[in-house]
PASEBA-1860 file (N, C-alpha, C; in nm, 3 decimals):
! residues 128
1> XXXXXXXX> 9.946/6.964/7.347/10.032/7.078/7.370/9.954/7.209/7.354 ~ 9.862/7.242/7.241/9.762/7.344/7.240/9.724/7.360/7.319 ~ 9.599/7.262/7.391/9.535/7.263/7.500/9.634/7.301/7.643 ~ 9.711/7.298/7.651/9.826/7.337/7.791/9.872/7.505/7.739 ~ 9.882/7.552/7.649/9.940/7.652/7.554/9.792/7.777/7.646 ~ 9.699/7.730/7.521/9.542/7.781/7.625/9.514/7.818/7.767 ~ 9.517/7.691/7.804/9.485/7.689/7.983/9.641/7.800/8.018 ~ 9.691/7.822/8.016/9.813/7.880/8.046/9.753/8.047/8.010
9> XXXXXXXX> 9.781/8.033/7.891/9.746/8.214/7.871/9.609/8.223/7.935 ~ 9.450/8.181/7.933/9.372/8.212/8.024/9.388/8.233/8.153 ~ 9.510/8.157/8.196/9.524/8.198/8.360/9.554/8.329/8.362 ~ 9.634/8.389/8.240/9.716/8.516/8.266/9.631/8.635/8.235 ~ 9.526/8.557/8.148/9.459/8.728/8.133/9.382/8.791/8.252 ~ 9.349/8.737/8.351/9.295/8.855/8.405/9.442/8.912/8.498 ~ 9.530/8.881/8.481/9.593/8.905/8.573/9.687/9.050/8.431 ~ 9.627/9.013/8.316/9.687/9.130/8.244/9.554/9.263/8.254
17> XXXXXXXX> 9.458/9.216/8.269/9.379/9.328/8.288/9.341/9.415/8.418 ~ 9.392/9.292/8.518/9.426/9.425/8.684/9.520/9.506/8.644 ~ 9.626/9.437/8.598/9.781/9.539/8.595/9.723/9.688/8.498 ~ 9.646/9.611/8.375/9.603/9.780/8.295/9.520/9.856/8.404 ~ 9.423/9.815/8.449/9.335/9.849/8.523/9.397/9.952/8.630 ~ 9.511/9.920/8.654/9.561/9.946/8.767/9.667/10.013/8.749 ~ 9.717/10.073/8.626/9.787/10.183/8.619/9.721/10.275/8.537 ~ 9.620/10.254/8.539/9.540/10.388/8.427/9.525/10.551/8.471
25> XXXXXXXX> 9.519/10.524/8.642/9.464/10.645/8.721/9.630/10.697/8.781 ~ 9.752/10.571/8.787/9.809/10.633/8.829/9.918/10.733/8.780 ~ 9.889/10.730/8.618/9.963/10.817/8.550/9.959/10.915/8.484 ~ 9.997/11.027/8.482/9.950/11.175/8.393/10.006/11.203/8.275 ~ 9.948/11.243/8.197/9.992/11.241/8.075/10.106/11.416/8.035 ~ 10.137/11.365/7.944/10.236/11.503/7.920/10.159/11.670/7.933 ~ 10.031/11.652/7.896/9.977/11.794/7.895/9.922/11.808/8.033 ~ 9.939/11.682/8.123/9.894/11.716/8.267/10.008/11.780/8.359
33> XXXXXXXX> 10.098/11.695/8.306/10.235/11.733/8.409/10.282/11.911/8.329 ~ 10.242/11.947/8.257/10.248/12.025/8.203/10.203/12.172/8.291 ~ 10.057/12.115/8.259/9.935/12.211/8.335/10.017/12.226/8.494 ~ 10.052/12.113/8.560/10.033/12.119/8.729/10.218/12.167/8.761 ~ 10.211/12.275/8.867/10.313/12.225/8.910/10.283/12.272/9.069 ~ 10.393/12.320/9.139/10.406/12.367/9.321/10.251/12.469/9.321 ~ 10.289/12.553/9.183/10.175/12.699/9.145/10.038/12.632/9.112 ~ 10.004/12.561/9.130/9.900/12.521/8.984/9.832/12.408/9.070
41> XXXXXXXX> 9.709/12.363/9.060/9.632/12.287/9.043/9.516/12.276/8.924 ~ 9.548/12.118/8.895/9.446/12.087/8.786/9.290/12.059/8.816 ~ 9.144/12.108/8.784/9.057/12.072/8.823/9.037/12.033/8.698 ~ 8.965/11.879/8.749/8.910/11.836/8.628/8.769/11.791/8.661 ~ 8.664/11.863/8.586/8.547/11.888/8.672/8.452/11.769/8.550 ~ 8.384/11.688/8.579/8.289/11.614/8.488/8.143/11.615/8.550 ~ 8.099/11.699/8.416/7.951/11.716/8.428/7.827/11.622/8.361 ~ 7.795/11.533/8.423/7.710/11.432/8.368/7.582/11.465/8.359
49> XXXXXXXX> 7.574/11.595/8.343/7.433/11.627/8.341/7.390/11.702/8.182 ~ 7.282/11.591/8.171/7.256/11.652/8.002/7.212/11.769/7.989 ~ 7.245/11.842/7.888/7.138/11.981/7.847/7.156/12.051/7.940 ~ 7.282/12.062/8.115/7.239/12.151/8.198/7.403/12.245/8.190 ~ 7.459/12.322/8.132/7.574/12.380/8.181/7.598/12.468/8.294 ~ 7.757/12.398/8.374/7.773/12.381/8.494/7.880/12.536/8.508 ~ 7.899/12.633/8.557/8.002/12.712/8.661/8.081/12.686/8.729 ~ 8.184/12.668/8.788/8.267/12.623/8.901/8.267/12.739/8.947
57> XXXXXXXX> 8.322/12.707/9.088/8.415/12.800/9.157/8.478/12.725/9.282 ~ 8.594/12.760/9.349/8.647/12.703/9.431/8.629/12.786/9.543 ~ 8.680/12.763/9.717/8.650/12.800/9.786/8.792/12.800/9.850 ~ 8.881/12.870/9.969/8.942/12.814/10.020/8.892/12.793/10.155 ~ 8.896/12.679/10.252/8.856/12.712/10.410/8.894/12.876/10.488 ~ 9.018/12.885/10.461/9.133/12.956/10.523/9.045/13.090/10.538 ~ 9.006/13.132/10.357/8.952/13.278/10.370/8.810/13.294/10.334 ~ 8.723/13.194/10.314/8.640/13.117/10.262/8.519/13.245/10.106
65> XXXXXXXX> 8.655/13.313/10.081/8.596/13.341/9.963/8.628/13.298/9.829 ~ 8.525/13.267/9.771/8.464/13.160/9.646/8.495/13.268/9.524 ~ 8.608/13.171/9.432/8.649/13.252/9.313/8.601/13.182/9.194 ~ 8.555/13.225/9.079/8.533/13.107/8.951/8.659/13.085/8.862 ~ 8.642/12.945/8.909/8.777/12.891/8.795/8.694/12.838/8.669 ~ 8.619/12.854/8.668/8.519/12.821/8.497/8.416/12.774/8.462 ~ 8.379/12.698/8.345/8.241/12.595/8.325/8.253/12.545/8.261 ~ 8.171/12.468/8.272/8.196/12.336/8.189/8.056/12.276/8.103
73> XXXXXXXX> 8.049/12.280/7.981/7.924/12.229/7.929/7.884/12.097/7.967 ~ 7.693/12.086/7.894/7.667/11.946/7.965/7.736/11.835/7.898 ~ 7.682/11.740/7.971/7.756/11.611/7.937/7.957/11.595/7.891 ~ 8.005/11.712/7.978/8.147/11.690/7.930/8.221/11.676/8.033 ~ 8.360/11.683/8.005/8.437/11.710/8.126/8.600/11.820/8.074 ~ 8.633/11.883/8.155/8.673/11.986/8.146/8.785/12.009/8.244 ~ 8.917/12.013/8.187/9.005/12.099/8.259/9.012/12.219/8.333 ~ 9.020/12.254/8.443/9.037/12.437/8.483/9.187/12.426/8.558
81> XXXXXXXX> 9.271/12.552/8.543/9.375/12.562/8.610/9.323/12.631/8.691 ~ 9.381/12.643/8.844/9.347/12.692/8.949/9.538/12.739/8.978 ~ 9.518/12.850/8.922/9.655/12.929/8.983/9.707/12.962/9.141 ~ 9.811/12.974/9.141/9.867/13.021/9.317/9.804/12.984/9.438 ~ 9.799/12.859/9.426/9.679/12.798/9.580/9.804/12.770/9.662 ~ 9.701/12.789/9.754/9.799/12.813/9.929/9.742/12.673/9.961 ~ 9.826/12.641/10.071/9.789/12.491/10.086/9.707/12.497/10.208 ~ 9.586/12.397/10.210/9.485/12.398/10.298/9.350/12.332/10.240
89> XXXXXXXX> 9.285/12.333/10.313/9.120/12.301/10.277/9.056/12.347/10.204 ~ 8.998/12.312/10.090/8.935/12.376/10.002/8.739/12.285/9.960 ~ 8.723/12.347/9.890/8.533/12.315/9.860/8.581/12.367/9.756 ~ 8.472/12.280/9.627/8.419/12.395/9.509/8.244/12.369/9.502 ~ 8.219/12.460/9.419/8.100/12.493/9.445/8.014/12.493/9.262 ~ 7.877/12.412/9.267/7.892/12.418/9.134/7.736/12.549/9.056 ~ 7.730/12.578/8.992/7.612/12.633/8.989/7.547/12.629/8.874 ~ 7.429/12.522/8.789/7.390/12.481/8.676/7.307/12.626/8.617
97> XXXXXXXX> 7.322/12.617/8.475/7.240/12.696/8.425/7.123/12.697/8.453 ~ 7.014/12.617/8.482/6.890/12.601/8.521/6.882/12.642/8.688 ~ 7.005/12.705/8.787/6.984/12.721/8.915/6.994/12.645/9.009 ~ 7.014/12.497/9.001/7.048/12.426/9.110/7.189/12.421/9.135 ~ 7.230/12.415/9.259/7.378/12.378/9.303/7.455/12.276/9.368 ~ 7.544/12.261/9.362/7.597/12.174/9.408/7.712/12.194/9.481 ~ 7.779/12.141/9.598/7.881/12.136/9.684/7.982/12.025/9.724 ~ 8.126/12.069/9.629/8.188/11.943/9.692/8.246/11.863/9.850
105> XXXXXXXX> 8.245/11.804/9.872/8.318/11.772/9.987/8.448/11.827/9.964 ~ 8.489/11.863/10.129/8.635/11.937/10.121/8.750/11.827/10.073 ~ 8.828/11.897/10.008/8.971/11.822/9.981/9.115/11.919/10.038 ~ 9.158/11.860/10.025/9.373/11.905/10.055/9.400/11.961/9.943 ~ 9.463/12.095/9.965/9.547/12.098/9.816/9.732/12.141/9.922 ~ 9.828/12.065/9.880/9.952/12.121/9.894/10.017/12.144/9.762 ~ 9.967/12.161/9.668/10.024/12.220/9.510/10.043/12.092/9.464 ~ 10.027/12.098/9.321/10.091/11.968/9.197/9.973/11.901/9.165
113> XXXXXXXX> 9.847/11.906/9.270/9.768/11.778/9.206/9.682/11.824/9.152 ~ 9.579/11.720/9.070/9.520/11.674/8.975/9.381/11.639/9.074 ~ 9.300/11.777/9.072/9.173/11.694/9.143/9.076/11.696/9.050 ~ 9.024/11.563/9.071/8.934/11.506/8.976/8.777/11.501/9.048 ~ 8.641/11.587/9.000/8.516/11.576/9.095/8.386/11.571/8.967 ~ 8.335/11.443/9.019/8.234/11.363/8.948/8.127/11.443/9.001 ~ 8.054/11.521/8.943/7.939/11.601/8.958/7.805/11.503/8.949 ~ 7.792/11.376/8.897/7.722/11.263/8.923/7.696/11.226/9.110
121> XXXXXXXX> 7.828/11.201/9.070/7.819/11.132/9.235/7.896/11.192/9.320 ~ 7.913/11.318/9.342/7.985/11.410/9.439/8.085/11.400/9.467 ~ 8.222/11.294/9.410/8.309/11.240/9.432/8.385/11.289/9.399 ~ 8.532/11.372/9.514/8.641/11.411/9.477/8.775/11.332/9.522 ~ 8.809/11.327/9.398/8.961/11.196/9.411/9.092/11.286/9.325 ~ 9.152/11.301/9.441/9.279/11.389/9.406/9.388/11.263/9.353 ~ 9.476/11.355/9.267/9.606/11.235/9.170/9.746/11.318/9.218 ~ 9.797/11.263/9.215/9.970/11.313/9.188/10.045/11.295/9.044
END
């Protein structure tokens, strides 16, 4: 009866660790839903770069002038609110203390979300 007890729950664990797996990204926590609303976008900018502190700024397509929404020290990651965005195409733009830069690929903003951009690997993945 043990042995059947076993084989039983091993079937289930990985099927308990997709389900965690798999609601981790899709939920915001109280100080997010907080931060975001129609007005507001959340940038959440992660800088994987040691010893180098990073600048933001965003861009919109529309008028394509570049405002700073903040910085972010090395090796962290960092909230910025991005107030009153119009909906459209946007870039941000990064600029390290040591002078090199960086450019995100464009994203959508129609208000509320949560964009998330891996300064590692250039990767921007917007949330609701």
């Amino acid at each position: 009866m043990r042995r059947k007890w076993n084989a039983a729950f091993m079937l289930l664990v990985p099927f308990m660790f997709a389900a965690c797996a798999a609601s981790t990204g899709a939920t915001t926590t109280e100080g997010e839903a907080a931060a975001v609303d129609a007005d507001r976008v959340l940038l959440r900018v992660m800088n994987n770069q040691a010893g180098v502190d990073a600048t933001v700024y965003i861009e919109p397509s529309a008028t394509g002038v570049r405002r700073q929404v903040g910085s972010v020290p090395a090796s962290q990651t960092r909230d910025l609110i991005y107030d009153f965005p119009t909906r459209g195409e946007y870039r941000m733009d990064v600029i390290y203390a040591n002078g090199d830069t960086r450019r995100s690929p464009s994203f959508r903003i129609s208000g509320g979300e949560i964009i998330e951009w891996n300064l590692a690997t250039n990767r921007i993945t917007p949330r609701r």
